[in-house]
C-alpha positions as CSV (number, residue, x, y, z in Angstrom):
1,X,6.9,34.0,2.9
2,X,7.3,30.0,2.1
3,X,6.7,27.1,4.4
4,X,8.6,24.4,4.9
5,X,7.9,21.3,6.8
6,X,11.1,19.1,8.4
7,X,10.3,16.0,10.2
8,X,13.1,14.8,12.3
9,X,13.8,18.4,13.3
10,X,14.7,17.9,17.1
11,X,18.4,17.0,16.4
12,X,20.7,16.3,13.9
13,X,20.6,17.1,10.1
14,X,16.5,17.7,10.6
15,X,16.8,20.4,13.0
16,X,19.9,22.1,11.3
17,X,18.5,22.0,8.1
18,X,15.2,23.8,9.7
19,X,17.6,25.9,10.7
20,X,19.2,26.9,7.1
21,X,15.5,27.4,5.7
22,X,14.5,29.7,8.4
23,X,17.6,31.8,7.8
24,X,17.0,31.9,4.0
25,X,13.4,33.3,4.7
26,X,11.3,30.1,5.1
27,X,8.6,30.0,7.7
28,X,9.6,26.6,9.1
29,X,7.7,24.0,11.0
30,X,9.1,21.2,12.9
31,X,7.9,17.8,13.7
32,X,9.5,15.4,15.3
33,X,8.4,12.8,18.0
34,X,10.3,14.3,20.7
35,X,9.4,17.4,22.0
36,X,10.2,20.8,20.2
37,X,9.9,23.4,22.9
38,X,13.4,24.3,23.9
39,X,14.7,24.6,19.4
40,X,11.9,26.5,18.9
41,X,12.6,29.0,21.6
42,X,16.4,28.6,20.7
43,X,16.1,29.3,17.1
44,X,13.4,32.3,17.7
45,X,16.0,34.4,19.9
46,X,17.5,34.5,16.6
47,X,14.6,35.8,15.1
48,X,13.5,33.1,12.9
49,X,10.1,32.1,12.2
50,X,9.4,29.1,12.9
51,X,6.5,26.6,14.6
52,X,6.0,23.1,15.7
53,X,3.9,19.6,15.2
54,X,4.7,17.4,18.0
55,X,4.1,14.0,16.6
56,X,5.0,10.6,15.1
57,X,5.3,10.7,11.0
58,X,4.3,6.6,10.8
59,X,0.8,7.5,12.3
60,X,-1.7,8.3,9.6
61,X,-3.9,10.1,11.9
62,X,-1.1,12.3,13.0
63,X,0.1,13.3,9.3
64,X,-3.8,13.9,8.7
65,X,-4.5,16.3,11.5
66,X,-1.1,17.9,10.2
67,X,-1.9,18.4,6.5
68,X,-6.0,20.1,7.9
69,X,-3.4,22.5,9.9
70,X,-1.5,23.4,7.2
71,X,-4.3,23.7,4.9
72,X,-6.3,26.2,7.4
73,X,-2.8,28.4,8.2
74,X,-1.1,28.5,5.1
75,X,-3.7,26.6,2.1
76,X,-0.2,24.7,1.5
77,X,3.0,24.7,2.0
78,X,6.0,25.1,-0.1
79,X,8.5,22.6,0.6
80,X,8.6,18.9,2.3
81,X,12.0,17.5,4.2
82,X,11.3,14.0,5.0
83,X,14.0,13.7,7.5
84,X,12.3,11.9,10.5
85,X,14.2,8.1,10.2
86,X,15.9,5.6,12.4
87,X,18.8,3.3,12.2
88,X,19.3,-0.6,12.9
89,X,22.8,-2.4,12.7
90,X,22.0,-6.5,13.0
91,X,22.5,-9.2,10.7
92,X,19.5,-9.6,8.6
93,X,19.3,-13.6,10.4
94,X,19.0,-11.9,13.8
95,X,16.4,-8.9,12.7
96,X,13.3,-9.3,13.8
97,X,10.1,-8.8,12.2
98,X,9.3,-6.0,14.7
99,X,12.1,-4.5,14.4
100,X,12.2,-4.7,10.5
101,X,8.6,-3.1,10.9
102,X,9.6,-0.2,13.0
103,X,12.1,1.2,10.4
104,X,9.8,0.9,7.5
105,X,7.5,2.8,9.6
106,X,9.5,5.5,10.1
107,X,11.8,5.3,7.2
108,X,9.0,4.5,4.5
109,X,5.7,4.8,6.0
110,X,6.2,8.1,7.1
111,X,7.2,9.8,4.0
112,X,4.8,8.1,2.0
113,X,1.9,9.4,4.3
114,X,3.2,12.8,4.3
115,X,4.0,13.0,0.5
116,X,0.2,11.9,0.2
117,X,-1.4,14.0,2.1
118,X,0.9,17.9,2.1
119,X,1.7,16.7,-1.7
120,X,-2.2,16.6,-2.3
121,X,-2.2,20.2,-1.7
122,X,0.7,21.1,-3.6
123,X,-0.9,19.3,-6.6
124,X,-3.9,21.2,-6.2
125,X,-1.9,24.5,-5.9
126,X,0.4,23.2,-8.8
127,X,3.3,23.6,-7.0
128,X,5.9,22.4,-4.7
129,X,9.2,20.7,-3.7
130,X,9.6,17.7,-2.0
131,X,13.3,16.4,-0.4
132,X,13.1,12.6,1.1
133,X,16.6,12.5,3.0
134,X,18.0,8.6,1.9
135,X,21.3,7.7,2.0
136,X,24.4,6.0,0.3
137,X,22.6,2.9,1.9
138,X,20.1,3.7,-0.9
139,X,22.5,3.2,-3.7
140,X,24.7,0.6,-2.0
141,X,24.5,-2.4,0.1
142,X,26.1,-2.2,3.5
143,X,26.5,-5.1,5.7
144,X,24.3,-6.0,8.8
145,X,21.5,-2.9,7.9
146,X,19.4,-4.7,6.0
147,X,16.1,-3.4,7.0
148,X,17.7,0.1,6.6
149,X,18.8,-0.7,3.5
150,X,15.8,-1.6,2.0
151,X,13.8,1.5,3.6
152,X,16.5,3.8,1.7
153,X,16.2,2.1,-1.4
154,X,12.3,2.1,-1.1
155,X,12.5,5.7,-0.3
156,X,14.7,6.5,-3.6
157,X,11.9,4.1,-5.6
158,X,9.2,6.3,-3.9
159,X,10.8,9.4,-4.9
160,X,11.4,8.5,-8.4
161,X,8.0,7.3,-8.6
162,X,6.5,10.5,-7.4
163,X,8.9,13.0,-9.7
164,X,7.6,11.2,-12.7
165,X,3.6,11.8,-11.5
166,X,3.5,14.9,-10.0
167,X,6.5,16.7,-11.9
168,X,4.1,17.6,-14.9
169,X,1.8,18.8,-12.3
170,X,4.2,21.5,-10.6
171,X,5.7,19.3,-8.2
172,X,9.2,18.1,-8.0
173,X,10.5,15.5,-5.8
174,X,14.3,14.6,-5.2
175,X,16.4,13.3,-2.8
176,X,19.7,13.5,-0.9
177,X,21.5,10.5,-0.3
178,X,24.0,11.7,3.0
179,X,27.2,9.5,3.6
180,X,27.8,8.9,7.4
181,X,27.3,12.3,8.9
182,X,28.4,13.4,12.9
183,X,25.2,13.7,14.6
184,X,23.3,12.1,17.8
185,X,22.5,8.8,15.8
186,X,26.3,8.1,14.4
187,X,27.4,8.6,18.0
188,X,24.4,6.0,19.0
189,X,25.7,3.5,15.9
190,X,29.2,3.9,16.7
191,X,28.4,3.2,20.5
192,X,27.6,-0.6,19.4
193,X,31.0,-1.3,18.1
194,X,30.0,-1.3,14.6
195,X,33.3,0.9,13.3
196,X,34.9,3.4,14.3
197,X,35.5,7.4,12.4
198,X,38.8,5.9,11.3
199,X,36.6,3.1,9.4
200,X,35.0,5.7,7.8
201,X,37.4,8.6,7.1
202,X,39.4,5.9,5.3
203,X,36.7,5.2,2.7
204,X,36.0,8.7,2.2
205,X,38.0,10.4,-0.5
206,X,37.5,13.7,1.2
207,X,38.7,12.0,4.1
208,X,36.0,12.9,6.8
209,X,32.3,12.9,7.7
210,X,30.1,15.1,6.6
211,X,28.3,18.1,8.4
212,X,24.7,18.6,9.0
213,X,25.5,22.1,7.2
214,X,26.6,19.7,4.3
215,X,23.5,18.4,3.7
216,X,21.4,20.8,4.7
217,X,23.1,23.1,1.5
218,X,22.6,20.6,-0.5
219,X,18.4,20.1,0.6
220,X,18.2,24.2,0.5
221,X,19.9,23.7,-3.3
222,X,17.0,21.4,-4.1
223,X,14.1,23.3,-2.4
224,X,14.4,26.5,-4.5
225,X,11.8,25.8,-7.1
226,X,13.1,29.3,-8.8
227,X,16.6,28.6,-9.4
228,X,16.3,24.4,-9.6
229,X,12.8,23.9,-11.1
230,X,14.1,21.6,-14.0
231,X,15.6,19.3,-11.3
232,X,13.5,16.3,-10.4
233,X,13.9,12.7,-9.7
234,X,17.1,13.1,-8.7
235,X,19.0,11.2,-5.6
236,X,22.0,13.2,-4.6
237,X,25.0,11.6,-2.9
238,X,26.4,14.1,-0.4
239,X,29.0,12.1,0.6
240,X,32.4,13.0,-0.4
241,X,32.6,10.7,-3.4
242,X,31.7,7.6,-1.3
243,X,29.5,5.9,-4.0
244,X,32.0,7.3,-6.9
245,X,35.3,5.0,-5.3
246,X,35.4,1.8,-5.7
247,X,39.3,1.8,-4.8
248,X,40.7,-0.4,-1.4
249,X,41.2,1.1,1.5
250,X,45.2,1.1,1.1
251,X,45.3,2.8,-2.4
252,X,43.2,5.4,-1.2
253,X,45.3,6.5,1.9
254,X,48.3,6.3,-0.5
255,X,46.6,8.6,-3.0
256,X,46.3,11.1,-0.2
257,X,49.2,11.0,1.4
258,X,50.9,11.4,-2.3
């Protein structure tokens, strides 16, 4: 059986894409800051296998202690989900330095720490996959998220960085770049007055959000070493052709409605 880690896993994308892997045969454990009892129990009624690392993903000690368990249950595990990550909406003159910090910490930090120390072991096993979760906000400016911004786009520099060391090594590391996506921290973003879904189904040529299940496929796709193993270094927009359309919002709707 392979192991998967997903941080991030108490909600959201994170916990349904621990989901997916469990039910495509992955022995799955979840971290997240928040506590995991009641989606572990959840998801083992269905009998999946799965376990849990309560922590924060920004604290070295924390990712430490995490990579020893790993090491002494399973010598290493298979695949990595960075997930864990937070969101700010401000104008870059009214972000603070704390809270600038706080989302490179999570957004940044974290993976980093965890490709260092759960990537160690791959490399000495000589194999792996690793998936860091960005965003179009990786491969695009968008207005008032600056310190997000540059956390996404650092995360896409980390993971091209790390494909082109360790993919000679056995390990490949991609990552999905999700549009906006209906979970607990669009509802949070949207709760600010920052836009609204008809904002966003507008710019979407598929004309809606996309589903946790959406990128979830798409991070399962990337996982399987023994059907994608030449992919690496890739960022994946799963974001129904978002980045592609560089159309106003009027030509679009009339497209669609034609």
């Amino acid at each position: 059986m392979k192991t998967a880690v997903v941080t991030g896993a108490a909600q959201g994308v994170g916990l349904v894409t621990a989901s997916h892997l469990a039910r495509r045969g992955y022995r799955v454990i979840l971290t997240d800051i928040q506590a995991l009892e009641a989606q572990l129990a959840r998801l083992r009624t269905e009998g999946l296998c799965v376990e849990a690392a309560t922590g924060d993903v920004s604290s070295e000690p924390f990712v430490q202690k995490l990579a020893e368990d790993l090491r002494r249950d399973y010598g290493a595990i298979d695949v990595l989900v960075n997930n864990a990550g937070v969101s700010l909406i401000a104008p870059a003159e009214d972000t603070t330095a704390a809270q600038w910090q706080r989302v490179m910490n999570i957004n940044l930090l974290g993976p980093f720490l965890l490709c260092k120390y759960l990537g160690a072991q791959m490399l000495q096993r000589r194999s792996g996959s690793i998936i860091n979760i960005a965003s179009v906000a990786g491969l695009a400016g968008v207005s008032q998220r600056s310190a997000y911004n540059a956390s996404k786009h650092g995360l896409i520099g980390l993971t091209r960085t790390l494909a082109a060391e360790w993919g000679g090594r056995g390990v490949r590391v991609n990552a999905v770049c999700p549009g906006w996506i209906k979970t607990e921290m669009d509802v949070a973003d949207q709760g600010s007055g920052a836009y609204t879904d008809q904002d966003i189904v507008n710019r979407v040529p598929m004309a809606r959000f996309a589903r946790p299940e959406d990128v979830a496929a798409a991070i399962a796709f990337l996982a399987d070493s023994d059907a994608q193993g030449f992919i690496n270094g890739v960022s994946l927009p799963v974001d129904g052709g978002w980045i592609a359309d560089a159309s106003w919002d009027a030509l679009r709707i009339r497209t669609r409605e034609a």
